[in-house]
PDB file with SEQRES, HELIX, SHEET and CRYST1 records, atoms N, CA, C and O in Angstrom:
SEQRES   1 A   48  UNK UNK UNK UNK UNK UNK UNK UNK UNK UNK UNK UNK UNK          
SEQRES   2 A   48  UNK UNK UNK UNK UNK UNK UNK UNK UNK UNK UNK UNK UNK          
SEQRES   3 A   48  UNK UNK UNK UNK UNK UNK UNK UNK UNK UNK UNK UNK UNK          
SEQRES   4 A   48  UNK UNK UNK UNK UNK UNK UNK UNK UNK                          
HELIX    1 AA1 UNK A    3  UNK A   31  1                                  29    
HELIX    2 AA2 UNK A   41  UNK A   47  1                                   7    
CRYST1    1.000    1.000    1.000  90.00  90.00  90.00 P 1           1          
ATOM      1  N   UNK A   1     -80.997-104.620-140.210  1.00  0.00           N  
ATOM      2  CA  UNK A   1     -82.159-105.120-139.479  1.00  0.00           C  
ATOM      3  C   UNK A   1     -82.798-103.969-138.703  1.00  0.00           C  
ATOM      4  O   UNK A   1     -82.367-102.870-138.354  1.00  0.00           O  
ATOM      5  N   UNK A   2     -83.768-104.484-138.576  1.00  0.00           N  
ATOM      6  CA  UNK A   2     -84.912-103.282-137.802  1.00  0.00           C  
ATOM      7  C   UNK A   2     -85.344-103.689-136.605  1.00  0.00           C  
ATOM      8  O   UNK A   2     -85.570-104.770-136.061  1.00  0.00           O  
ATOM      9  N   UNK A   3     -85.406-102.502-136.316  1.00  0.00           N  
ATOM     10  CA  UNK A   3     -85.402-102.913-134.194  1.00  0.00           C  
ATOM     11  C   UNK A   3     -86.761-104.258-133.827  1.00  0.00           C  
ATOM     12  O   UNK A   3     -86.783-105.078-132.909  1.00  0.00           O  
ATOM     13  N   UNK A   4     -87.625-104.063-134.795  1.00  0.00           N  
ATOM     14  CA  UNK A   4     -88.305-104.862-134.169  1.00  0.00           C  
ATOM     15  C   UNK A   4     -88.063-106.496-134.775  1.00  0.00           C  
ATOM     16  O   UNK A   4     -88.496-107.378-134.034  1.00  0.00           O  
ATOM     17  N   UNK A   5     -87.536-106.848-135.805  1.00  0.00           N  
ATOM     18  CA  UNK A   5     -86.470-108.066-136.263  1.00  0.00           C  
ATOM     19  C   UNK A   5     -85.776-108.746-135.040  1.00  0.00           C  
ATOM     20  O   UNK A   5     -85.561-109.885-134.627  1.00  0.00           O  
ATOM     21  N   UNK A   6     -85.492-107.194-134.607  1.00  0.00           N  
ATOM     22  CA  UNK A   6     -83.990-107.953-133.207  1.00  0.00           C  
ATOM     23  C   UNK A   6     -84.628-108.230-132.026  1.00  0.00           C  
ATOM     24  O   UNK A   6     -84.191-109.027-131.196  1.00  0.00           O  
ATOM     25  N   UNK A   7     -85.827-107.493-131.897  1.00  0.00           N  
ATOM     26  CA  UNK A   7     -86.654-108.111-130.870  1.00  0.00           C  
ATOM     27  C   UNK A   7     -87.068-109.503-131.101  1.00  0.00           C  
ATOM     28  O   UNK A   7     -87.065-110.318-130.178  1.00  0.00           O  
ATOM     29  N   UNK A   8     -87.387-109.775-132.175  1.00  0.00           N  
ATOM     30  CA  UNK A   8     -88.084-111.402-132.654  1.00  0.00           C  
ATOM     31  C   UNK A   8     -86.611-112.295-132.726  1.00  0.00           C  
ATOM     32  O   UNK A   8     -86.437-113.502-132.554  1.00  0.00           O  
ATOM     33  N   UNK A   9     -86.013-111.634-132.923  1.00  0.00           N  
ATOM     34  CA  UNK A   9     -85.012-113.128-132.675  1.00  0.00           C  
ATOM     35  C   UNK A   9     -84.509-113.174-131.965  1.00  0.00           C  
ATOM     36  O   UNK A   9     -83.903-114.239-131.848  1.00  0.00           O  
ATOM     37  N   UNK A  10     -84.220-111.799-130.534  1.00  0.00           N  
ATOM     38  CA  UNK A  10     -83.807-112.250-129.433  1.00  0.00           C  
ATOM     39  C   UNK A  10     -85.114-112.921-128.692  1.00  0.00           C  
ATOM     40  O   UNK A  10     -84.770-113.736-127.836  1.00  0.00           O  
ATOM     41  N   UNK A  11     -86.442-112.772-128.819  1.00  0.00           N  
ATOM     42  CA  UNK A  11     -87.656-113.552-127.894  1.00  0.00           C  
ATOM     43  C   UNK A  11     -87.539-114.867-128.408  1.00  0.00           C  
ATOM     44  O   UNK A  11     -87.769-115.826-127.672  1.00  0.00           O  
ATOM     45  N   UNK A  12     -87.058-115.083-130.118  1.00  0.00           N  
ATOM     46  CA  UNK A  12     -86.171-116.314-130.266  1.00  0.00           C  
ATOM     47  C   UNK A  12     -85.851-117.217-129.751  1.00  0.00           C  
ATOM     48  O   UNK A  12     -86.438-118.276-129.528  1.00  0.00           O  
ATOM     49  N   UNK A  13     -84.615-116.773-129.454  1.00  0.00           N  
ATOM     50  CA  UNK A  13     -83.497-117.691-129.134  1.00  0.00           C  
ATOM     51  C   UNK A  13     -83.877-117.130-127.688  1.00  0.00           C  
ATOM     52  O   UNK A  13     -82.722-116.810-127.410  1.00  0.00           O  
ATOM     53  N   UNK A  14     -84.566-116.780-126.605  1.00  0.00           N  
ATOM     54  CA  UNK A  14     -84.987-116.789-125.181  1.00  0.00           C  
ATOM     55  C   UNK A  14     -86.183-118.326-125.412  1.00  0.00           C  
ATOM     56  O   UNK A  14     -86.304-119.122-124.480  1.00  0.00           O  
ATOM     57  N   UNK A  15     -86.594-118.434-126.119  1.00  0.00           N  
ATOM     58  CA  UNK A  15     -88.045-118.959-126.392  1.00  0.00           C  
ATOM     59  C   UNK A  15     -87.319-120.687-126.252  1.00  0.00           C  
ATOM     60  O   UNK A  15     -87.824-121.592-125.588  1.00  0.00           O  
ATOM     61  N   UNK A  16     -85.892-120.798-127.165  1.00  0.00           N  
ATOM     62  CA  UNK A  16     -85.841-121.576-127.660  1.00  0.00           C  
ATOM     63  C   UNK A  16     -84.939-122.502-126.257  1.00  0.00           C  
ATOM     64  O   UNK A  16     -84.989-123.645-125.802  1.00  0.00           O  
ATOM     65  N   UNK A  17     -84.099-121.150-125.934  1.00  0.00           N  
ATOM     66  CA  UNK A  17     -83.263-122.110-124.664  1.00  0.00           C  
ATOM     67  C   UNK A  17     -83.984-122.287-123.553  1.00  0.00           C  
ATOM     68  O   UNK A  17     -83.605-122.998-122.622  1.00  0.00           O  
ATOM     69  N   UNK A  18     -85.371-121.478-123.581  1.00  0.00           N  
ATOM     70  CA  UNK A  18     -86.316-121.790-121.865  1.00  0.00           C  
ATOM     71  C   UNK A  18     -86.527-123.626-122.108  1.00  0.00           C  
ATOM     72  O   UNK A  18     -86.509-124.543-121.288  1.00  0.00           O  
ATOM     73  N   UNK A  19     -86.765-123.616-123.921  1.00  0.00           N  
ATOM     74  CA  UNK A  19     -88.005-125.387-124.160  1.00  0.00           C  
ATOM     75  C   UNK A  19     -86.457-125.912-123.916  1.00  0.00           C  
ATOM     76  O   UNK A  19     -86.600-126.521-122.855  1.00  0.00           O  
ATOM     77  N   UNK A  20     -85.000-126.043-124.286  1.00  0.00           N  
ATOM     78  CA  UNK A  20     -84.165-126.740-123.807  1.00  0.00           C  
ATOM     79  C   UNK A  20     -84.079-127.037-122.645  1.00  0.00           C  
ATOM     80  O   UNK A  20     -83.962-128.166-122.169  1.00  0.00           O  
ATOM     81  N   UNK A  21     -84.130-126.093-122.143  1.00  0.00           N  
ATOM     82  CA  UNK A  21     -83.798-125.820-120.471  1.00  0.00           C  
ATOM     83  C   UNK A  21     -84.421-126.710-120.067  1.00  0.00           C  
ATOM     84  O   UNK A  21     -83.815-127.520-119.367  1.00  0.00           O  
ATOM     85  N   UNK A  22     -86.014-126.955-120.358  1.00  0.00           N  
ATOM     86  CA  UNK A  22     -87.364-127.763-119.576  1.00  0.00           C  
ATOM     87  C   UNK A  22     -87.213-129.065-120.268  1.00  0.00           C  
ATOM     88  O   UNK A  22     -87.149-130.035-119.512  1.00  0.00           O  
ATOM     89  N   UNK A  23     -87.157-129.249-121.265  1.00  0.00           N  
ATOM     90  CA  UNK A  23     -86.704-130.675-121.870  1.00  0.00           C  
ATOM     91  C   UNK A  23     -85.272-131.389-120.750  1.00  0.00           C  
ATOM     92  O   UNK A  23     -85.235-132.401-120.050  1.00  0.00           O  
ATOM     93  N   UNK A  24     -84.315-130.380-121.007  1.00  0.00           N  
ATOM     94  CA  UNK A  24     -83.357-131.115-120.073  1.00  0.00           C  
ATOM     95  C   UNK A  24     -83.627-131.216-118.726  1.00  0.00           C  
ATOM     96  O   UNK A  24     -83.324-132.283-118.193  1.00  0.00           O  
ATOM     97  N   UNK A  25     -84.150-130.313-118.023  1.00  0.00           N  
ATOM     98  CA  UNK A  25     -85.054-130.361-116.461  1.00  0.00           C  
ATOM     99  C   UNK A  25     -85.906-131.989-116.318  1.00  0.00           C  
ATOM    100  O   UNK A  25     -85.681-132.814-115.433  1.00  0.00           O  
ATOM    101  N   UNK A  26     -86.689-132.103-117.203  1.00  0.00           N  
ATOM    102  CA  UNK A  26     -88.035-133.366-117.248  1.00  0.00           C  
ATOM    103  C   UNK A  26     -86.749-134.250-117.776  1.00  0.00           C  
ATOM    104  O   UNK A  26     -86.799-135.156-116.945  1.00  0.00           O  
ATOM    105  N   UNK A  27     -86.045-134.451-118.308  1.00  0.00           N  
ATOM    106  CA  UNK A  27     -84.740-135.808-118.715  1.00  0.00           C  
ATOM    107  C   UNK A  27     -84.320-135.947-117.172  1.00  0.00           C  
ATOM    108  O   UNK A  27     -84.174-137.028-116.602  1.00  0.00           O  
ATOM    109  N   UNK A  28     -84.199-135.047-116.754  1.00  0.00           N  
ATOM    110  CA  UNK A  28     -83.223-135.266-114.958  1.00  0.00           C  
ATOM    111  C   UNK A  28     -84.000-135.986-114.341  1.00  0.00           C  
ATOM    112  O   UNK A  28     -83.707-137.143-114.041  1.00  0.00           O  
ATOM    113  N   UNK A  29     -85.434-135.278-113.962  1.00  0.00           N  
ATOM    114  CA  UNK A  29     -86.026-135.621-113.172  1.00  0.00           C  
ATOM    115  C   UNK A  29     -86.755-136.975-113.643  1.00  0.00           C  
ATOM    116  O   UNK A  29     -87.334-137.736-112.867  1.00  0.00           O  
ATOM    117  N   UNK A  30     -86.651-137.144-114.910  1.00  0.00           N  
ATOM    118  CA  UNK A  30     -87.249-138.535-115.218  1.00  0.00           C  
ATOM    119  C   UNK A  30     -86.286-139.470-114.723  1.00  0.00           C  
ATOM    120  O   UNK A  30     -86.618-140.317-113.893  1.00  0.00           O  
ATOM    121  N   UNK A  31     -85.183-139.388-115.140  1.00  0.00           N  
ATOM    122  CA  UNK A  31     -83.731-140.012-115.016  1.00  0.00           C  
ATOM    123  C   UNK A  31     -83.811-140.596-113.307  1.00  0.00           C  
ATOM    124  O   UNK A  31     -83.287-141.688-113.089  1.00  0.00           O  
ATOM    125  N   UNK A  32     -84.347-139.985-112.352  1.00  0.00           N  
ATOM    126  CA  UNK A  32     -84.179-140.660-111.152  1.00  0.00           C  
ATOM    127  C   UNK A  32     -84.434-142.276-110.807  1.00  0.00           C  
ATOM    128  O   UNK A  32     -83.869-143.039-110.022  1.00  0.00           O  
ATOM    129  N   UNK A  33     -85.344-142.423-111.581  1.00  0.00           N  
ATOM    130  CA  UNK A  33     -86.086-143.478-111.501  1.00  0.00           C  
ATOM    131  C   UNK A  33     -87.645-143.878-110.934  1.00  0.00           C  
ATOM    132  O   UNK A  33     -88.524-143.017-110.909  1.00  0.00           O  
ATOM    133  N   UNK A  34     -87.808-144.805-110.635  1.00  0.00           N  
ATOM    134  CA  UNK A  34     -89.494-145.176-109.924  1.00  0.00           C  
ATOM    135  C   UNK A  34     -89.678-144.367-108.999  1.00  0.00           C  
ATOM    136  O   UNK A  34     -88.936-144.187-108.033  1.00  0.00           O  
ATOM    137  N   UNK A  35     -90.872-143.728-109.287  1.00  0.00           N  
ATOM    138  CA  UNK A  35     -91.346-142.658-107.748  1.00  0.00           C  
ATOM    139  C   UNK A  35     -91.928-143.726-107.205  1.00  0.00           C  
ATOM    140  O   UNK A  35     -92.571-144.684-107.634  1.00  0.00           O  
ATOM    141  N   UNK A  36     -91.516-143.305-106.040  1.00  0.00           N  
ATOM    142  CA  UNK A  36     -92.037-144.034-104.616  1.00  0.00           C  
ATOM    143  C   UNK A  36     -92.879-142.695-104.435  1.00  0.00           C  
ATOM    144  O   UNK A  36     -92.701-141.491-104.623  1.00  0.00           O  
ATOM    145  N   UNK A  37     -94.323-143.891-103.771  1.00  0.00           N  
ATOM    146  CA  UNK A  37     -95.490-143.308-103.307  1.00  0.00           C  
ATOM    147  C   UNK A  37     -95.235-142.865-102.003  1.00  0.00           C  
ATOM    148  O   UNK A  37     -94.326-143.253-101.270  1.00  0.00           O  
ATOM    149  N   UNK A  38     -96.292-141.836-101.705  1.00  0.00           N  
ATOM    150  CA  UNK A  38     -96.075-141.507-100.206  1.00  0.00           C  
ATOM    151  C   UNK A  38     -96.296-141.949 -99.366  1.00  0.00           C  
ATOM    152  O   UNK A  38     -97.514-142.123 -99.397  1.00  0.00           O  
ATOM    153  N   UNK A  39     -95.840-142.383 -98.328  1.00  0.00           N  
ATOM    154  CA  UNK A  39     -96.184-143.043 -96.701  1.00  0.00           C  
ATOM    155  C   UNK A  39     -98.036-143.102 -96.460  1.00  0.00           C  
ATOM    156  O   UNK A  39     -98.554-142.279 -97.215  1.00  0.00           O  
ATOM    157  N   UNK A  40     -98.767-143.631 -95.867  1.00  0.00           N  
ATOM    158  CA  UNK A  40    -100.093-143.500 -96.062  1.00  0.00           C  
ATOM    159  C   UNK A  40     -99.935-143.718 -94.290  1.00  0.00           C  
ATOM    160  O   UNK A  40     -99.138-144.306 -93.560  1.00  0.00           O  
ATOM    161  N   UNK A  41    -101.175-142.886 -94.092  1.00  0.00           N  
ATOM    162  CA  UNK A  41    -101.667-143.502 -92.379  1.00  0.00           C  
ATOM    163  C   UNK A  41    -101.087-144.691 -91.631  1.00  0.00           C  
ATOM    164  O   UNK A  41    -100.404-144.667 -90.608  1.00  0.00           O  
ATOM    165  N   UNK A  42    -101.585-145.970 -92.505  1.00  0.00           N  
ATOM    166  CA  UNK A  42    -101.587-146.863 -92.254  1.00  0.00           C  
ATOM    167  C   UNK A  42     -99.849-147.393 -92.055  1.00  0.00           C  
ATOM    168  O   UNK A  42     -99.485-148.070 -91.094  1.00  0.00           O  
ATOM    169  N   UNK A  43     -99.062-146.998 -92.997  1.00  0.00           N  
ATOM    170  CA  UNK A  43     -97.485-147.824 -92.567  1.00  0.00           C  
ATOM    171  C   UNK A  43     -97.406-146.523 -91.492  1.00  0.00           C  
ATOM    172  O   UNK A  43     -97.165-147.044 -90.403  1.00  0.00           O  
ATOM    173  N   UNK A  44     -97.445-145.936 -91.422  1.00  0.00           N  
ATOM    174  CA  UNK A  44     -97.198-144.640 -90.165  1.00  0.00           C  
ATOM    175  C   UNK A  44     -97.442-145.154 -88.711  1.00  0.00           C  
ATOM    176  O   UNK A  44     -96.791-145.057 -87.671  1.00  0.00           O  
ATOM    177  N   UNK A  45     -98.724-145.785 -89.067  1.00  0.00           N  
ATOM    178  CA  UNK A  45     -99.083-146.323 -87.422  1.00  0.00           C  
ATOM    179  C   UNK A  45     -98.430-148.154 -87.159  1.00  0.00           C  
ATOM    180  O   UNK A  45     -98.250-148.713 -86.077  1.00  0.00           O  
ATOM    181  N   UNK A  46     -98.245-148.607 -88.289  1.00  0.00           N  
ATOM    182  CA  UNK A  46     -97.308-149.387 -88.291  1.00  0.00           C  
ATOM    183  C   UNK A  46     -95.974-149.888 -87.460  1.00  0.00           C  
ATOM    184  O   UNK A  46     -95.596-150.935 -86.934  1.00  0.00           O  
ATOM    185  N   UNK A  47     -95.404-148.356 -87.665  1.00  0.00           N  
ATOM    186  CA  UNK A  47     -94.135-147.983 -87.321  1.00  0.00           C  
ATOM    187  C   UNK A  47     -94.111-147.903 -85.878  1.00  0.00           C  
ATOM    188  O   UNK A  47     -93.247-148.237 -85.067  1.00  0.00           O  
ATOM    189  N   UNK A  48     -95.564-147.245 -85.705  1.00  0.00           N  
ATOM    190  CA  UNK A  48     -95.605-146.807 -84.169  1.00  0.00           C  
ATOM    191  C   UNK A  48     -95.786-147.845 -82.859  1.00  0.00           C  
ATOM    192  O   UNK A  48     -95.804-147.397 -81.713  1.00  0.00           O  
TER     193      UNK A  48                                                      
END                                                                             
């Protein structure tokens, strides 16, 4: 193989475990469940 071969398949397999990486990242963070919205003015002064 030729140096620039080994460059393409190490940017490869970098390329390939970043989209794993982010696929499994967005599974986690989906995985939490229902986002809760943020507090608004209004329940704030509620409270108060």
């Amino acid at each position: 193989m030729n140096q620039g071969k080994i460059v393409a398949v190490i940017t490869g397999v970098i390329s390939i475990f970043l989209a794993v990486a982010y696929l499994v990242i967005v599974q986690l963070l989906d995985f939490r469940g229902e986002m809760i919205p943020a507090p608004t003015l209004e329940m704030i002064f509620n409270l108060l």
